[in-house]
SEZANU-310590 format. One record per residue (C-alpha): x, y, z; residue number from 1. Coordinates in steps of 0.1 Angstrom, whole numbers, plus 5000, padded with zeros to 4 digits. Each point is the difference from the previous one (the first is absolute). Layout:
N
<lumpa <X Y Z> NUM>
...
END
This chain:
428
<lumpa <8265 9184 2436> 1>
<lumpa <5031 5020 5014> 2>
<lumpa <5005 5031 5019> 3>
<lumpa <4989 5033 5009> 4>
<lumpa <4995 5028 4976> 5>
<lumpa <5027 4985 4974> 6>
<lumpa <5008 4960 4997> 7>
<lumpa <5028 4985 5014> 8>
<lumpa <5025 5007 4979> 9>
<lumpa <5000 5040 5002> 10>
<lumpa <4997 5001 5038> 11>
<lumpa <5028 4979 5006> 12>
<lumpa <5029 5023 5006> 13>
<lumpa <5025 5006 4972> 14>
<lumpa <5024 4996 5027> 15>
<lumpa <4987 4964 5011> 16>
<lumpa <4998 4988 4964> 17>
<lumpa <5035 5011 4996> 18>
<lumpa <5010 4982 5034> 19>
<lumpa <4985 4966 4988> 20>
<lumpa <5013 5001 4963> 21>
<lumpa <5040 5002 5015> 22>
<lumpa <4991 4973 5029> 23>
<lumpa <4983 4977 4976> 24>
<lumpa <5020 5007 4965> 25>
<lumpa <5028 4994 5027> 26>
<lumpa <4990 4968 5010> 27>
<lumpa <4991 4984 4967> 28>
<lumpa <5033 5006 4992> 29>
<lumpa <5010 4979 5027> 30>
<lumpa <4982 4975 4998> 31>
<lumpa <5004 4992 4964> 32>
<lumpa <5038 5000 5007> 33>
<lumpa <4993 4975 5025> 34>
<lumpa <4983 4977 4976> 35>
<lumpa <5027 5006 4979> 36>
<lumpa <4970 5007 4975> 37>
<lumpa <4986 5022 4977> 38>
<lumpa <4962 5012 5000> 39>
<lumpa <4992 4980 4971> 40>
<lumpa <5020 4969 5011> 41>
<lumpa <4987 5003 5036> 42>
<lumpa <4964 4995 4986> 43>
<lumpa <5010 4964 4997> 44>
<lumpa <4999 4985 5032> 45>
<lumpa <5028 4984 5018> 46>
<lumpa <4995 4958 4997> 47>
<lumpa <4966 5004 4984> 48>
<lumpa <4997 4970 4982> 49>
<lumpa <4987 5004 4965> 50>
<lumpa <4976 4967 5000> 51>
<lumpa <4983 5017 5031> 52>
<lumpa <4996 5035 4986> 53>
<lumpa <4987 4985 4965> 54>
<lumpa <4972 4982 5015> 55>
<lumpa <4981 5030 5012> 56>
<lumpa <5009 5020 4971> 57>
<lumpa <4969 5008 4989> 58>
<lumpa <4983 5005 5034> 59>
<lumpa <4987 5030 5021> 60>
<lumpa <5027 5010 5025> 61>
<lumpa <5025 4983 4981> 62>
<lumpa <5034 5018 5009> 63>
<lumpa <5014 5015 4969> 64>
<lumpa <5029 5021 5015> 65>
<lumpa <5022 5010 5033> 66>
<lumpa <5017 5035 4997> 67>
<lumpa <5017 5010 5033> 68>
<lumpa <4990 5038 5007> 69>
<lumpa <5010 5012 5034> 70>
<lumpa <5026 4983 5030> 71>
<lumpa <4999 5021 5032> 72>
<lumpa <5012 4993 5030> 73>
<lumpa <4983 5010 5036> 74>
<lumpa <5008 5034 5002> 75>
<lumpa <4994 5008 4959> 76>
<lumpa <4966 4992 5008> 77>
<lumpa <4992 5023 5034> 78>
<lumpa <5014 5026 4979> 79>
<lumpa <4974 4995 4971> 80>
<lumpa <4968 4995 5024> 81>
<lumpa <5011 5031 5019> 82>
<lumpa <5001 5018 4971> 83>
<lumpa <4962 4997 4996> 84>
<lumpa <4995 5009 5040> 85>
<lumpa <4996 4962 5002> 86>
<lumpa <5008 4987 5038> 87>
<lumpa <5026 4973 5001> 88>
<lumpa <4999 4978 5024> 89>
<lumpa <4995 4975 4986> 90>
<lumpa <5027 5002 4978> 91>
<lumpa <5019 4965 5005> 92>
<lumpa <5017 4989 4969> 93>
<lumpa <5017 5016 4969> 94>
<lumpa <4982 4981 4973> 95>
<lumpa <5004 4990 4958> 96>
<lumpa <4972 5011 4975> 97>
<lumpa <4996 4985 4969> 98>
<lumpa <4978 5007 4968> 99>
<lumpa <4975 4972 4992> 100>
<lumpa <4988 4993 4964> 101>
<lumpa <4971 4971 5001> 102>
<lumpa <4972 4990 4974> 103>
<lumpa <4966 5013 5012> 104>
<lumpa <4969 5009 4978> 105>
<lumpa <4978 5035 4991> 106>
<lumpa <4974 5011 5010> 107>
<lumpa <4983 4977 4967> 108>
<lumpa <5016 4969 5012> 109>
<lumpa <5029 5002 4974> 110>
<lumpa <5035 4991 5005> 111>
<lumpa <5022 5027 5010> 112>
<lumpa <5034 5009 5025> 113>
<lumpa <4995 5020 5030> 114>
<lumpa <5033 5015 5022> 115>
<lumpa <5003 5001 5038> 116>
<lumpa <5024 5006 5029> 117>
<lumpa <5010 4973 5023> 118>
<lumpa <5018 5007 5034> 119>
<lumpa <5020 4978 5022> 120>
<lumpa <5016 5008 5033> 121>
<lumpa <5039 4993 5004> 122>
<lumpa <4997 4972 5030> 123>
<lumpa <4966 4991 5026> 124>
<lumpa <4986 4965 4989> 125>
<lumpa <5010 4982 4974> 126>
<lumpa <4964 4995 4987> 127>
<lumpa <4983 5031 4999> 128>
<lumpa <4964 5010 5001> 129>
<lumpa <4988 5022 4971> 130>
<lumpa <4981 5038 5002> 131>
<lumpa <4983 5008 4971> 132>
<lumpa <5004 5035 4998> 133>
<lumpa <4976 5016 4966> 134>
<lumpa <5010 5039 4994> 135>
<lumpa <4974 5030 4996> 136>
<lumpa <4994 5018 4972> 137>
<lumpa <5032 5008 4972> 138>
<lumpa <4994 5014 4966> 139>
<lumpa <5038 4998 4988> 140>
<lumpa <5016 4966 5000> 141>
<lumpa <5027 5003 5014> 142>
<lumpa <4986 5011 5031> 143>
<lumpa <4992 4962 5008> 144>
<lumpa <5020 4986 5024> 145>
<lumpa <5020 4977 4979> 146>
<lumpa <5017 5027 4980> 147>
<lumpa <4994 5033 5021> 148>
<lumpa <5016 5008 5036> 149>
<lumpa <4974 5023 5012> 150>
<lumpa <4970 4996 5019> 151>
<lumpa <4990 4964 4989> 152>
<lumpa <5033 4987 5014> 153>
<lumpa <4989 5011 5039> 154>
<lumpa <4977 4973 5005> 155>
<lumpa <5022 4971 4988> 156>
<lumpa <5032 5010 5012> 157>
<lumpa <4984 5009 5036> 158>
<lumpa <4984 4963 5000> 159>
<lumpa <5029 4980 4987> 160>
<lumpa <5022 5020 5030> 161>
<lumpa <4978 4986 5022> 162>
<lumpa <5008 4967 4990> 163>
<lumpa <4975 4986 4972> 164>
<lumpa <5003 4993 4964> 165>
<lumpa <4984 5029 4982> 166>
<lumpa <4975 4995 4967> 167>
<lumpa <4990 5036 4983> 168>
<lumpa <4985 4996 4965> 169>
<lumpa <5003 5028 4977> 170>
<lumpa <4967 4991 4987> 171>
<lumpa <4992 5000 4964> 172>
<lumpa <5016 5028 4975> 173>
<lumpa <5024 5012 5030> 174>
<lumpa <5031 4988 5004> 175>
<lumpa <5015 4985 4969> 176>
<lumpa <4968 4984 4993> 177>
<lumpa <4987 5004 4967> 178>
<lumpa <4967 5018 4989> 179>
<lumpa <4981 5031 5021> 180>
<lumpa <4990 4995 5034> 181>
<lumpa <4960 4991 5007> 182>
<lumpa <5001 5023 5029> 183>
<lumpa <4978 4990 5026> 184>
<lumpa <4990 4964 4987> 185>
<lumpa <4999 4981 5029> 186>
<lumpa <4997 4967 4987> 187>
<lumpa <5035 5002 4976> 188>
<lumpa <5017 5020 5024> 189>
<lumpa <4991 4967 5026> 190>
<lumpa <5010 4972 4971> 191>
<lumpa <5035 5020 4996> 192>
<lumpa <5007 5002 5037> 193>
<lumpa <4986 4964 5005> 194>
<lumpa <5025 4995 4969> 195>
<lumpa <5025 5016 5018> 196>
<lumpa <5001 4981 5033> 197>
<lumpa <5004 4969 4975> 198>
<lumpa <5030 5015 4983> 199>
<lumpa <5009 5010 5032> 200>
<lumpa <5004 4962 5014> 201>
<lumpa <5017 4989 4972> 202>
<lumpa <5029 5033 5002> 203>
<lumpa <5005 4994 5042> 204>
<lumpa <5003 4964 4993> 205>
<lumpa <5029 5007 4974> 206>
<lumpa <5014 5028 5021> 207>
<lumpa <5003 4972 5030> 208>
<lumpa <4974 5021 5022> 209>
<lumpa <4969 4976 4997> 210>
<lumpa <4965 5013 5010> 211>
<lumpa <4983 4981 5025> 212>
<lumpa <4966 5008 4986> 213>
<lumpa <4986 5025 5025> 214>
<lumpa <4985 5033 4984> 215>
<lumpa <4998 5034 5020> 216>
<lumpa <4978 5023 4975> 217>
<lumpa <5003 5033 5000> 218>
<lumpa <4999 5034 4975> 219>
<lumpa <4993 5034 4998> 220>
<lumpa <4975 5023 4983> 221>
<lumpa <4990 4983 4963> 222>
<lumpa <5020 4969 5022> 223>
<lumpa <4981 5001 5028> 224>
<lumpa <4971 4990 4977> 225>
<lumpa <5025 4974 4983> 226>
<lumpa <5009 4984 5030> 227>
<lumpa <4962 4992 5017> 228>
<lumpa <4992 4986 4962> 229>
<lumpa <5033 4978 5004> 230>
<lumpa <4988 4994 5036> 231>
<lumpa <4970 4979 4987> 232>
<lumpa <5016 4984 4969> 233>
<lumpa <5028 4983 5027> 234>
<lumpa <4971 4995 5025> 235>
<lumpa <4981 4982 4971> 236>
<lumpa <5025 4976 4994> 237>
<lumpa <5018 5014 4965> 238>
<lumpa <5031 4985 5005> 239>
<lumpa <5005 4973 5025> 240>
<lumpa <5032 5009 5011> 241>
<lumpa <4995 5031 5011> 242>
<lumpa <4982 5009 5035> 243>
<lumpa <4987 5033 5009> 244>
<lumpa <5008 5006 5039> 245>
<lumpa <4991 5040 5006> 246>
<lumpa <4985 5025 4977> 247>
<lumpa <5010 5041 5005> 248>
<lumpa <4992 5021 4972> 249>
<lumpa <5005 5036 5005> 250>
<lumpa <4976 5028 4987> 251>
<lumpa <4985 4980 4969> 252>
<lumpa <4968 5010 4976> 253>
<lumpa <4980 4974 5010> 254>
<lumpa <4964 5018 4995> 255>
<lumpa <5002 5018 4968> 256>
<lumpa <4965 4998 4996> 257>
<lumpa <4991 5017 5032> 258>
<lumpa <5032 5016 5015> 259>
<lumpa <5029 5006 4977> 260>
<lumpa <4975 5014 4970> 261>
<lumpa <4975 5023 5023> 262>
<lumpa <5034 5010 5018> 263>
<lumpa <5013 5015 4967> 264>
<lumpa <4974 5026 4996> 265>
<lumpa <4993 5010 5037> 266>
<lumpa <5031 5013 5012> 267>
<lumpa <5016 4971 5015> 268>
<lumpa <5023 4994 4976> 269>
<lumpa <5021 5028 4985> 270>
<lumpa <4998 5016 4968> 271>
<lumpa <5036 4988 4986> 272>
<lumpa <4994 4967 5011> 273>
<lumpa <4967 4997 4988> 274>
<lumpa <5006 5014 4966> 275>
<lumpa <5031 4973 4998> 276>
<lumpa <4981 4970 5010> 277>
<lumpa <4970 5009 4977> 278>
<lumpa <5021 5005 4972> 279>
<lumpa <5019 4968 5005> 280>
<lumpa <4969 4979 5009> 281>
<lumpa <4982 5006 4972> 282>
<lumpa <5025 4999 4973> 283>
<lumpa <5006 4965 5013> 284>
<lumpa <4971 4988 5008> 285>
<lumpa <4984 5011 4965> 286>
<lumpa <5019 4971 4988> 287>
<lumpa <4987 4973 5024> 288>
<lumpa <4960 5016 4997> 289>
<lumpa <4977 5020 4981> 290>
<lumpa <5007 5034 5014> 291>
<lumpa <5002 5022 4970> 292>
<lumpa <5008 4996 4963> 293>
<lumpa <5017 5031 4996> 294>
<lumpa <5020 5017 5026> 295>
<lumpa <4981 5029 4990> 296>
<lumpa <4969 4987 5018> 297>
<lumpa <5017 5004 5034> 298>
<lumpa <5027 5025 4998> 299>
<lumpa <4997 5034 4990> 300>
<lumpa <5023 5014 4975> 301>
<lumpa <5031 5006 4994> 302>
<lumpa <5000 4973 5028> 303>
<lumpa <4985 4975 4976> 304>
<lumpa <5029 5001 4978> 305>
<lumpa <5031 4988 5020> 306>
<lumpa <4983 4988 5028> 307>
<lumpa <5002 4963 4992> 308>
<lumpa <5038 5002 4985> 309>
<lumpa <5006 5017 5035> 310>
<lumpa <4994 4966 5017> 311>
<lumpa <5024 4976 4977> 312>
<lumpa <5023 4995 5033> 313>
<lumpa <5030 5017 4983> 314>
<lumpa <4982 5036 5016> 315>
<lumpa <5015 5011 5036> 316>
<lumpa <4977 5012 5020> 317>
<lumpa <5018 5035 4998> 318>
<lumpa <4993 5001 4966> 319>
<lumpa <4964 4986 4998> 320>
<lumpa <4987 5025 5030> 321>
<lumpa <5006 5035 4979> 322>
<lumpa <4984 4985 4970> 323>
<lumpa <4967 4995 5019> 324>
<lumpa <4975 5026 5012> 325>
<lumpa <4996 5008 5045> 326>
<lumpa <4967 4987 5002> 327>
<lumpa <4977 4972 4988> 328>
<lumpa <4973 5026 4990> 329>
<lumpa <5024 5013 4976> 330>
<lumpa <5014 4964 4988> 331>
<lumpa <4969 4983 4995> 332>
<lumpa <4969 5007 4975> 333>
<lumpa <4970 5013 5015> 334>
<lumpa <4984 4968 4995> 335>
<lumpa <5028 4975 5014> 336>
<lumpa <5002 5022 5031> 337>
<lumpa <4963 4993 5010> 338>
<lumpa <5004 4964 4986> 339>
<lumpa <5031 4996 5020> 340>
<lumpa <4978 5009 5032> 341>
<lumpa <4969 4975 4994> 342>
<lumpa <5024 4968 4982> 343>
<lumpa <4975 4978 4979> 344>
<lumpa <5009 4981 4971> 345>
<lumpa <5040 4996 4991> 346>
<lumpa <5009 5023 5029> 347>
<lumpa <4982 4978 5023> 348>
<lumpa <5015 4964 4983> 349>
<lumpa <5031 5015 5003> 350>
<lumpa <4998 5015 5039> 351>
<lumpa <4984 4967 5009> 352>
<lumpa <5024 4981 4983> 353>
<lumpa <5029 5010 5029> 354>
<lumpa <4974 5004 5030> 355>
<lumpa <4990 4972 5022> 356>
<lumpa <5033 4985 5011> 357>
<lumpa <4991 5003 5037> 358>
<lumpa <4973 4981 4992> 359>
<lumpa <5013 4969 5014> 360>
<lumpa <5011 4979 5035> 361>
<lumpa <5036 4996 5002> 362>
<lumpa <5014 4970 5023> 363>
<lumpa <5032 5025 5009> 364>
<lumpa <4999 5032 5023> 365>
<lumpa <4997 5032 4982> 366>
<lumpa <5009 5038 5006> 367>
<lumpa <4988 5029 4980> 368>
<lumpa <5025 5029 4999> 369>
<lumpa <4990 5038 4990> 370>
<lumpa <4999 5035 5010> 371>
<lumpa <4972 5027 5003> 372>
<lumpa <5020 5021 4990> 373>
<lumpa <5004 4984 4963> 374>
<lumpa <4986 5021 4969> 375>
<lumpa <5007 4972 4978> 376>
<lumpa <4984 4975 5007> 377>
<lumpa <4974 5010 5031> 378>
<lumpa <4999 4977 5030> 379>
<lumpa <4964 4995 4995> 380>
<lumpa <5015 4968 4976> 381>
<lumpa <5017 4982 5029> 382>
<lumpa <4967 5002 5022> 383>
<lumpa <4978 4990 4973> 384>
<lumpa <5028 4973 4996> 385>
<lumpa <4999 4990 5037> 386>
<lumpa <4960 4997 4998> 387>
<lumpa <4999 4978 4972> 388>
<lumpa <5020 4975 5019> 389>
<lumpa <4982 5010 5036> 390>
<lumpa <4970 4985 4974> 391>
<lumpa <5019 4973 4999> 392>
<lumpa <5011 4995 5033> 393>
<lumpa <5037 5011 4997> 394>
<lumpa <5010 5027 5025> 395>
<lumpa <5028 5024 4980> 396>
<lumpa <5009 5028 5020> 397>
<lumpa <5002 5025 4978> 398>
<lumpa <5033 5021 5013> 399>
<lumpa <4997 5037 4995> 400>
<lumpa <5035 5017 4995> 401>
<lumpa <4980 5038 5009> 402>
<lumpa <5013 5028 4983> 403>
<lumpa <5022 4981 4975> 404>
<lumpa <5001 5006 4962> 405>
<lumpa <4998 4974 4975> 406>
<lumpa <5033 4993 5001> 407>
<lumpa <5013 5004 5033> 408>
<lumpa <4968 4978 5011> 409>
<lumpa <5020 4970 4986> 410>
<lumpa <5034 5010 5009> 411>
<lumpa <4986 5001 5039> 412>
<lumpa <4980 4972 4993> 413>
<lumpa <5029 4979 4986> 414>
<lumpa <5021 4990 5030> 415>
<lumpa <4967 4995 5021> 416>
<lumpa <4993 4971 4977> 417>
<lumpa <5033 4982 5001> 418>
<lumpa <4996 4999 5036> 419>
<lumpa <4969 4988 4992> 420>
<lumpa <5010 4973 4979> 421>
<lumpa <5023 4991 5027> 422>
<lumpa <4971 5000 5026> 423>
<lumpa <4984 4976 4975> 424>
<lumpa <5029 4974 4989> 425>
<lumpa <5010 4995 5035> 426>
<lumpa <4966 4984 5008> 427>
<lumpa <5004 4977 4973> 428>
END
């Protein structure tokens, strides 16, 4: 989940989108001519051996595909984070992005290709440690942060800076990935991003940057909820060579059941938001669990109609906002509104389906960033968060960014957590 009153996409300044599309366009220039490659060619990494590449072929994280995206130097990349109001400090390196493709699964299990953006600082160590970094909620594409320089690109770009290797999965559907995106599925958006981190080894081993294994997990918004799920798949042991040292997710939905839902109707959230993140939710989780058989069961018309198409990620947000009603009263049926505010059956699977990912005792410190001032997604999440792992034993201080919006809560949060990170890895 993304924003306050419109998703990312439409509150992020025409200006600052047009600022990052020259920097970046710009740089992938450059760095292709470097390579002395084009896009298609570079996808075939240099001194890859073909034997090596052939032998995990078939497997989950397999890398399929290295497309170099963006080449900045140091002050390129001040210039974007200030753009967003972002603080700088700790701005220490221009950096090289590069577009991902790896073999992950659906939802279902089944075979399928997933995108994602990885970022690599220009000098610190030569083996870097690796943020995972999963994005909030995009309905178009090309919003992800493998193909679009807006808001998804803060977060990577402001960690590889500081110094780290940088994994960002597009998720499913987003990207260049094939297929719609299962918007808030927890458990495929985790297997791509675990997916990713494998692709992820295999591209900064070609690129000569090698990872040394150390994971700093972080996201924001539908992220935030990503990255605590990802938390416990690393701390569980899913892939032995990766080790989770710090966890710092910023203003997830961790409590649909009994934060994000109730927030919806009582004020917390607002209207636009709340009408988007319905609409969204439910077209995509219809497909995942019984919650209607006919659209007409939970939207009202004409919304009925084009609601679904609305969400086939090649909708902007600009364009999918006019098409729907101000208010959930007026989106929803009579009877999906009450059922909406008392979840049994397929609205209950599917709620309880992404809840309970706090519900566990990390081995690594973690901080819980938001702002009581969000009307996305309330702050009542992150303390119903923090108390799940207080159950536990696990003291997360949940970090209260005040007044903030949705946005602006992670773009203060942002540099907070690199010097985080910092605090962290130098005690290792």
């Amino acid at each position: 989940m993304e924003n306050n009153n419109v998703p990312t996409a439409q509150r992020t300044s025409r200006a600052q989108r047009r600022i990052a599309r020259r920097t970046t366009a710009a740089a992938a220039v450059l760095v292709l001519a470097a390579l002395g490659v084009a896009p298609a060619a570079a996808q075939q990494s240099a001194g890859a051996p073909a034997a090596a590449h052939s032998a995990t072929a078939h497997g989950r994280g397999t890398l399929l595909g290295i497309t170099p995206v963006a080449d900045l130097d140091r002050a390129d990349v001040a210039r974007f984070l200030a753009s967003g109001g972002m603080d700088t400090g700790t701005v220490r390196h221009g950096l090289r992005a590069y577009r991902l493709t790896y073999r992950t699964v659906t939802p279902q299990g089944a075979p399928t290709t997933a995108t994602g953006l990885l970022a690599l600082p220009k000098g610190g160590p030569h083996r870097l440690d690796l943020v995972s970094d999963t994005h909030g909620t995009m309905a178009h594409r090309d919003y992800a942060p493998s193909v679009g320089e807006d808001f998804g690109r803060f977060a990577p770009y402001l960690h590889a800076s500081a110094g780290r290797a940088v994994a960002a999965p597009d998720y499913l559907g987003l990207g260049k990935g094939p297929g719609r995106h299962p918007y808030m599925d927890t458990k495929s958006a985790v297997t791509a991003s675990v997916d990713m981190l494998r692709a992820s080894r295999t591209a900064a081993r070609r690129l000569n940057r090698p990872l040394t294994g150390d994971v700093y997990a972080g996201g924001f918004s539908q992220g935030g909820q990503v990255a605590m799920a990802l938390g416990r798949a690393l701390d569980k042991g899913v892939d032995r060579n990766f080790r989770l040292r710090a966890l710092a997710p910023v203003s997830g939905p961790y409590d649909i059941e009994n934060a994000e839902t109730p927030a919806l109707f009582d004020g917390r959230v607002n209207d636009t938001s709340a009408v988007f993140y319905m609409s969204y939710y439910l077209t995509a989780q219809s497909r995942l669990h019984p919650l209607y058989k006919d659209t007409s069961e939970a939207f009202r018309k004409p919304y009925a109609d084009v609601v679904d198409d609305l969400f086939d990620s090649h909708h902007t947000e600009e364009e999918i906002i006019p098409a729907l009603p101000a208010t959930l009263k007026e989106l929803l049926t009579d009877d999906y509104y009450r059922r909406l505010q008392h979840l049994t059956g397929g609205l209950l699977e599917a709620a309880r389906a992404q809840d309970g990912n706090c519900a566990w005792k990390p081995d690594v410190p973690v901080r819980l960033y938001s702002s009581s001032g969000d009307t996305d997604v309330p702050i009542a999440n992150a303390r119903n968060c923090a108390a799940d792992l207080a159950a536990r034993g696990v003291d997360a201080p949940v970090v209260d960014q005040g007044p903030a919006d949705h946005n602006t809560t992670y773009m203060k949060s942002g540099p907070q957590i690199v010097r985080w990170f910092d605090a962290v890895a130098a005690r290792h």
